[in-house]
C-alpha positions in Angstrom: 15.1 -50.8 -10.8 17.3 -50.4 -8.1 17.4 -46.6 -8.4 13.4 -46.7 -8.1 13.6 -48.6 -5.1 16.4 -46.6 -3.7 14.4 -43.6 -4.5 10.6 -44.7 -2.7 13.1 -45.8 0.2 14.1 -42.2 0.9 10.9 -40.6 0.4 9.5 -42.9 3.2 13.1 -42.6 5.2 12.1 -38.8 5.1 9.1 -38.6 5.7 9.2 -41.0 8.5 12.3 -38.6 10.3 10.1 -35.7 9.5 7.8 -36.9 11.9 10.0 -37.5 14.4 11.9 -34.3 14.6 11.8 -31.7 17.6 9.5 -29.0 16.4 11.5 -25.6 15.6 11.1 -22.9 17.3 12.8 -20.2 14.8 12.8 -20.3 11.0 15.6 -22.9 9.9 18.8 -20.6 8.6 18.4 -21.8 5.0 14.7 -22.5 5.0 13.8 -26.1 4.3 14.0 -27.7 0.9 12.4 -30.7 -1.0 14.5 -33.3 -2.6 16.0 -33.0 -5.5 13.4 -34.2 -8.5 14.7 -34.9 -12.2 13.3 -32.3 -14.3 14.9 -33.9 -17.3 16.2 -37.3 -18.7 20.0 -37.8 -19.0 21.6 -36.8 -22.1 23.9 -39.9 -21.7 22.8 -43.8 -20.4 26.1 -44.5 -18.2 29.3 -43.2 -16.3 28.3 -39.8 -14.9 29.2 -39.0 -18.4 25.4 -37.3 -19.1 23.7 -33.8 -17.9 20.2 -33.6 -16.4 18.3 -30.9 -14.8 16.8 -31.4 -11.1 14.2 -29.0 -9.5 13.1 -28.7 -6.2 11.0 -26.4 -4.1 10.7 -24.4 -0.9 8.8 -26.3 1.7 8.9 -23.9 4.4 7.4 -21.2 2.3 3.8 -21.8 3.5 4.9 -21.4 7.4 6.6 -17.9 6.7 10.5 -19.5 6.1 12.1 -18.6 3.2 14.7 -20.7 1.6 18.7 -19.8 0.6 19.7 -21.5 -2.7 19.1 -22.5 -6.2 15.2 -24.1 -7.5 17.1 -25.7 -10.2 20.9 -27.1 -11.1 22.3 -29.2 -13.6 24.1 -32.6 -12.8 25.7 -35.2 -14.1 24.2 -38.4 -14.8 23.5 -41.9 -14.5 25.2 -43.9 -12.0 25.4 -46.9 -13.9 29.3 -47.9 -15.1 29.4 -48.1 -18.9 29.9 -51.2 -20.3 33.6 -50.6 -21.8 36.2 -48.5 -20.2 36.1 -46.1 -19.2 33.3 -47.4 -16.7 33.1 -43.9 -14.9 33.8 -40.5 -15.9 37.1 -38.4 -14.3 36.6 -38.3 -10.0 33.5 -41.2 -9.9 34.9 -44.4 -8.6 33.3 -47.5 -10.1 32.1 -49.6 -7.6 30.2 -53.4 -7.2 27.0 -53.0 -5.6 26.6 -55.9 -3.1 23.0 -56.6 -3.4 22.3 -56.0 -7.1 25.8 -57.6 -8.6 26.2 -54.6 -11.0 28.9 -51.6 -11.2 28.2 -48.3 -10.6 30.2 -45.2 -10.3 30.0 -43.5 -7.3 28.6 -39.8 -7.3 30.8 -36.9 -6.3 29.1 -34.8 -3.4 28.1 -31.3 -3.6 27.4 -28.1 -1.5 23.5 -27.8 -3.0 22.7 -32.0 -2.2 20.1 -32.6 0.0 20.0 -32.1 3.5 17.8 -33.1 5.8 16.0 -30.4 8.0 17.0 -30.7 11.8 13.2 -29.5 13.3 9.6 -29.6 11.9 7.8 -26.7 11.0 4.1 -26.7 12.4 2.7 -23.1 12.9 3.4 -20.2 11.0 6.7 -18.5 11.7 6.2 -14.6 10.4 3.1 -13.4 9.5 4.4 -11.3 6.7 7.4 -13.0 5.6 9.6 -11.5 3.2 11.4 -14.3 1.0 15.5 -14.4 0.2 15.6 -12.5 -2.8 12.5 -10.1 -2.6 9.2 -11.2 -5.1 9.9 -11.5 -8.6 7.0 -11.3 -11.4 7.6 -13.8 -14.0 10.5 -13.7 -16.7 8.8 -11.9 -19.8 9.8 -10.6 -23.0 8.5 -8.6 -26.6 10.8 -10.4 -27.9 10.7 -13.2 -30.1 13.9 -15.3 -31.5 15.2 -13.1 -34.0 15.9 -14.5 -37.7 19.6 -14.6 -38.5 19.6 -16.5 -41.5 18.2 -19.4 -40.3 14.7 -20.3 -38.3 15.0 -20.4 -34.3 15.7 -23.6 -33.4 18.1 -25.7 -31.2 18.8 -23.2 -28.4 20.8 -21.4 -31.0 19.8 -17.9 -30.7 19.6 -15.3 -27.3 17.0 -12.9 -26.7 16.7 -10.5 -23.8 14.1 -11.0 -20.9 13.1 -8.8 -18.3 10.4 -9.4 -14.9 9.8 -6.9 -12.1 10.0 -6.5 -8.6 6.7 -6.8 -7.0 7.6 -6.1 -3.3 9.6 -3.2 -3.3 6.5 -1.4 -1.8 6.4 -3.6 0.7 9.8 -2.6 2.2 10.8 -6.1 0.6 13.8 -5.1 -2.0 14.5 -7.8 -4.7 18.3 -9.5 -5.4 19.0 -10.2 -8.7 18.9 -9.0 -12.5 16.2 -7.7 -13.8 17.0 -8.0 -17.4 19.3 -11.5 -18.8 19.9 -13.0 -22.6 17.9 -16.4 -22.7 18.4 -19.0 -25.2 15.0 -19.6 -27.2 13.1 -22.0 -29.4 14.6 -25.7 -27.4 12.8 -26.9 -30.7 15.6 -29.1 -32.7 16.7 -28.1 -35.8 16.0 -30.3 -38.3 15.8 -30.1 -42.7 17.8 -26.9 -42.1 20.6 -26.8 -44.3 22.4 -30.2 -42.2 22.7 -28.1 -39.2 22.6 -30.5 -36.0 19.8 -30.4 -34.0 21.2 -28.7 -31.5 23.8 -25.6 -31.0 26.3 -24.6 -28.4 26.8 -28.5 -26.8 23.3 -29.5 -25.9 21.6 -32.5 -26.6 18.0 -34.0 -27.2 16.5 -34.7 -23.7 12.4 -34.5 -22.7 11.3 -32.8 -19.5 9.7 -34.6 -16.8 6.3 -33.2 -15.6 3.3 -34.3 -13.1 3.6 -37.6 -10.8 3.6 -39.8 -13.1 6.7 -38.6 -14.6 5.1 -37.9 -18.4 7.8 -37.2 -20.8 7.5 -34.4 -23.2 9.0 -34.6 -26.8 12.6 -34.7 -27.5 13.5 -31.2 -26.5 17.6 -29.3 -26.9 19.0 -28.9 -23.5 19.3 -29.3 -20.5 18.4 -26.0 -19.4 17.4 -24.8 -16.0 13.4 -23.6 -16.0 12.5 -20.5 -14.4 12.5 -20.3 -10.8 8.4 -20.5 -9.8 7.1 -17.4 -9.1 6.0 -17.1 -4.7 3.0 -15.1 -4.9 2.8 -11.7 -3.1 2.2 -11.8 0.5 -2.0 -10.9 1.1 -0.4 -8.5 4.0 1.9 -6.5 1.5 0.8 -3.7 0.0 0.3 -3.9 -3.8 0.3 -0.1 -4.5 0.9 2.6 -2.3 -2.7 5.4 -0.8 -1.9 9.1 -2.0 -4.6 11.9 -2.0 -3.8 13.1 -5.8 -5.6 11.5 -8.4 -3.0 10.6 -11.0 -3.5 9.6 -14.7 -1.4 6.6 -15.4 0.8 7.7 -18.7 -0.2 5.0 -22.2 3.5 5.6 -23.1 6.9 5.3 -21.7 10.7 5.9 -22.6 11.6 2.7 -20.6 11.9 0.5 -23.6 15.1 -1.7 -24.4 16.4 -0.1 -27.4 16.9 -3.8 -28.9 14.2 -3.0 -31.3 16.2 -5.3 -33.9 15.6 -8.0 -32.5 12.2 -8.7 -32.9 12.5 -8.2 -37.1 13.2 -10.8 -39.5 14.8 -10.2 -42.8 17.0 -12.0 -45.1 20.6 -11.6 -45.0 21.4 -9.2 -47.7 18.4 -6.7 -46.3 18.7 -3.3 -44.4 16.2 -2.5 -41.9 17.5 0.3 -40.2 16.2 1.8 -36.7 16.6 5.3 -35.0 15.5 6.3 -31.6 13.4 9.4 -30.6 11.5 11.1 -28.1 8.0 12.6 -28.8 6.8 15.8 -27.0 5.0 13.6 -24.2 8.3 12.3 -23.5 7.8 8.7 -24.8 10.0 6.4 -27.0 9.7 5.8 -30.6 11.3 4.0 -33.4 11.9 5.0 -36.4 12.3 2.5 -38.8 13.2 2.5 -42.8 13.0 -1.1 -44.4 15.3 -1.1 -48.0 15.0 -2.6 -50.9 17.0 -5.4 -51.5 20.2 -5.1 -53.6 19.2 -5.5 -57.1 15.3 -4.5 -57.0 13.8 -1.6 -56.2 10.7 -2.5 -54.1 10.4 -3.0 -50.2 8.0 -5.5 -48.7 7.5 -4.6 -44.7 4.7 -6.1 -42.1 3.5 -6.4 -38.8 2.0 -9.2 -37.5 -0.3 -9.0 -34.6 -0.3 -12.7 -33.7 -0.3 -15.8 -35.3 3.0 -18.7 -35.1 6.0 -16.9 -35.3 7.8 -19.9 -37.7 6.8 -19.0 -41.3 7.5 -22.9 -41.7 4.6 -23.6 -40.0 2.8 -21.9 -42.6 0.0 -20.7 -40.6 -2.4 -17.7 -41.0 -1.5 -14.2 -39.5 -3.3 -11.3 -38.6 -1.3 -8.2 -40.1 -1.2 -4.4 -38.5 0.3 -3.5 -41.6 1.8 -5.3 -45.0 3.1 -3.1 -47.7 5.1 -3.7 -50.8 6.4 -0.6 -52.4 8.5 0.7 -54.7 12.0 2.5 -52.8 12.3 1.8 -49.1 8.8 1.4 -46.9 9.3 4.0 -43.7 7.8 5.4 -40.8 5.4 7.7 -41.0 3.2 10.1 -38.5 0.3 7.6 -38.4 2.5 4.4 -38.9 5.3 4.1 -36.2 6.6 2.4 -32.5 5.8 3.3 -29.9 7.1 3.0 -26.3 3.8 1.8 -24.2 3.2 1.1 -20.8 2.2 -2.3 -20.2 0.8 -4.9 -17.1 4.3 -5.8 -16.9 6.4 -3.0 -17.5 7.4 -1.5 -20.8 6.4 -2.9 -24.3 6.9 -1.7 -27.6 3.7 -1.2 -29.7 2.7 -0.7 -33.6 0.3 2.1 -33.3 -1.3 1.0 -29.9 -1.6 -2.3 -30.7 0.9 -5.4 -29.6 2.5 -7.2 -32.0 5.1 -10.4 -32.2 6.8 -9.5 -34.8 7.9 -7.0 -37.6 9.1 -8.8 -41.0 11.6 -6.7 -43.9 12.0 -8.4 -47.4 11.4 -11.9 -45.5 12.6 -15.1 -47.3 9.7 -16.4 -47.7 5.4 -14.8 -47.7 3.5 -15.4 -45.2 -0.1 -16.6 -45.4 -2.6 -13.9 -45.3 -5.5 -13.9 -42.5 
């Protein structure tokens, strides 16, 4: 309760300085954050001993001020002393608070905590601001959690992510990696073979969304979200004017040779992928799906769309399904290819998108 109070306190402590403020008359040197909002609950109840993930956002964005730092971070969590030593975890000082009678364990400060801004923003600064960092699309991938033995679940498994620079045109160059490893499926694991429900030290938490602070199902984490995507300037330039009519190409050789990754098998199963480069100069796997030791038939698929869990047992809608005797391969009208989509390179079966590309899989899916 006190926390709450403590919390509506500052909002109204803020806002109430904001007004005050001299007005500024130059964009703030870091831009001017929000404070700090819980994006998650605490994986612990007491000590500091707990992780949670905050957000916050750029408030100076809408009068042409960028911002210099981190949307998201993890901290530790709660501030009440536990019950038992030890009250407070390594460096946080337990401490009586006067006015409620209880202990708590005093929070270590850090260089990302809130600061107040020193002016008020109230015109626009730069008509055609570019922001810290350049204008990222959003994080996307072809690329679903790949099948190592066991379903996606509990932030156990990586897959690889990519987004684009959108303001490079603009004379606006982007900071950062386009391409990172992600953890996927925050799902917990649970019925699968006693595993806990959640790999590499994470716990169940539930994300906080909206104003009224609705709590989502128990989720593995923390993990930072993705930073929000600032949408493109109107005054930038989204393509550049040239006098020659060009064709824009349907395939590409820009595609992540990761192809792997988006196959499920069983353990004892080859699926085997080889690179190549057709005479228009796009990509394309190869691919030759084995029988498994002790039989002498293949089973391969695509599927177009549907879930991705075969434990969900839901219907699919297959690009291709085949079980054969000897290994199932590529052939001139059944292959990958490299394509060119909205947001960069994609692979496709034949033209069409796909989720994901099953050899000799555990268990068979349900037909569409």
């Amino acid at each position: 309760m006190f926390l709450k109070t403590f919390a509506i306190f500052l909002f109204i402590a803020i806002r109430f300085v904001m007004a005050t403020l001299p007005v500024c008359t130059t964009c703030p040197v870091n831009g001017i954050w929000s404070p700090w909002a819980d994006h998650t609950t605490c994986t612990k109840g007491c000590g500091f001993y707990g992780k949670k993930a905050q957000t916050r956002t750029c408030e100076s964005w809408g009068y042409g001020c960028g911002c210099q730092g981190v949307y998201s971070r993890i901290v530790p969590c709660t501030a009440n002393a536990c019950p038992t030593a030890p009250f407070c975890a390594a460096g946080h000082a337990r401490f009586l608070n006067p006015l409620t009678k209880k202990f708590l364990c005093k929070a270590i400060k850090r260089p990302d905590d809130y600061a107040a801004p020193k002016c008020a923003l109230t015109k626009k600064m730069h008509p055609c601001p570019c922001p810290p960092g350049g204008v990222w699309s959003n994080w996307f991938s072809d690329l679903n959690c790949p099948y190592n033995g066991t379903w996606p679940c509990g932030l156990c498994q990586t897959h690889t992510d990519h987004r684009v620079c959108q303001s490079t045109q603009a004379g606006c160059p982007c900071v950062g990696p386009s391409n990172r490893t992600a953890k996927c499926s925050a799902s917990p694991c649970s019925g699968n073979g006693g595993r806990t429900p959640c790999c590499g030290g994470y716990s169940l938490v539930r994300t906080i969304s909206g104003p009224d602070k609705i709590k989502s199902e128990p989720l593995c984490g923390p993990s930072l979200p993705d930073d929000p995507v600032i949408a493109l300037p109107a005054c930038m330039p989204t393509s550049t004017t040239t006098t020659t009519t060009t064709t824009t190409p349907i395939c590409t050789s820009g595609c992540p040779e990761n192809f792997i990754e988006r196959v499920y098998t069983v353990d004892n199963s080859t699926f085997n992928v080889t690179y190549s480069t057709d005479e228009n100069g796009c990509q394309i796997a190869n691919y030759i799906c084995s029988p498994t030791p002790n039989t002498t038939s293949a089973w391969f698929g695509v599927i177009a769309q549907g879930d991705w869990d075969y434990m969900h047992n839901v219907d699919y809608d297959y690009l291709d399904d085949e079980k054969v005797a000897g290994p199932v391969t590529s052939t001139a009208d059944k292959y990958f290819r490299c394509a060119v989509g909205p947001k960069g390179p994609k692979w496709q079966f034949v033209g069409k998108d796909f989720i994901w590309v099953y050899c000799n899989p555990p268990m068979e899916p349900v037909a569409g």
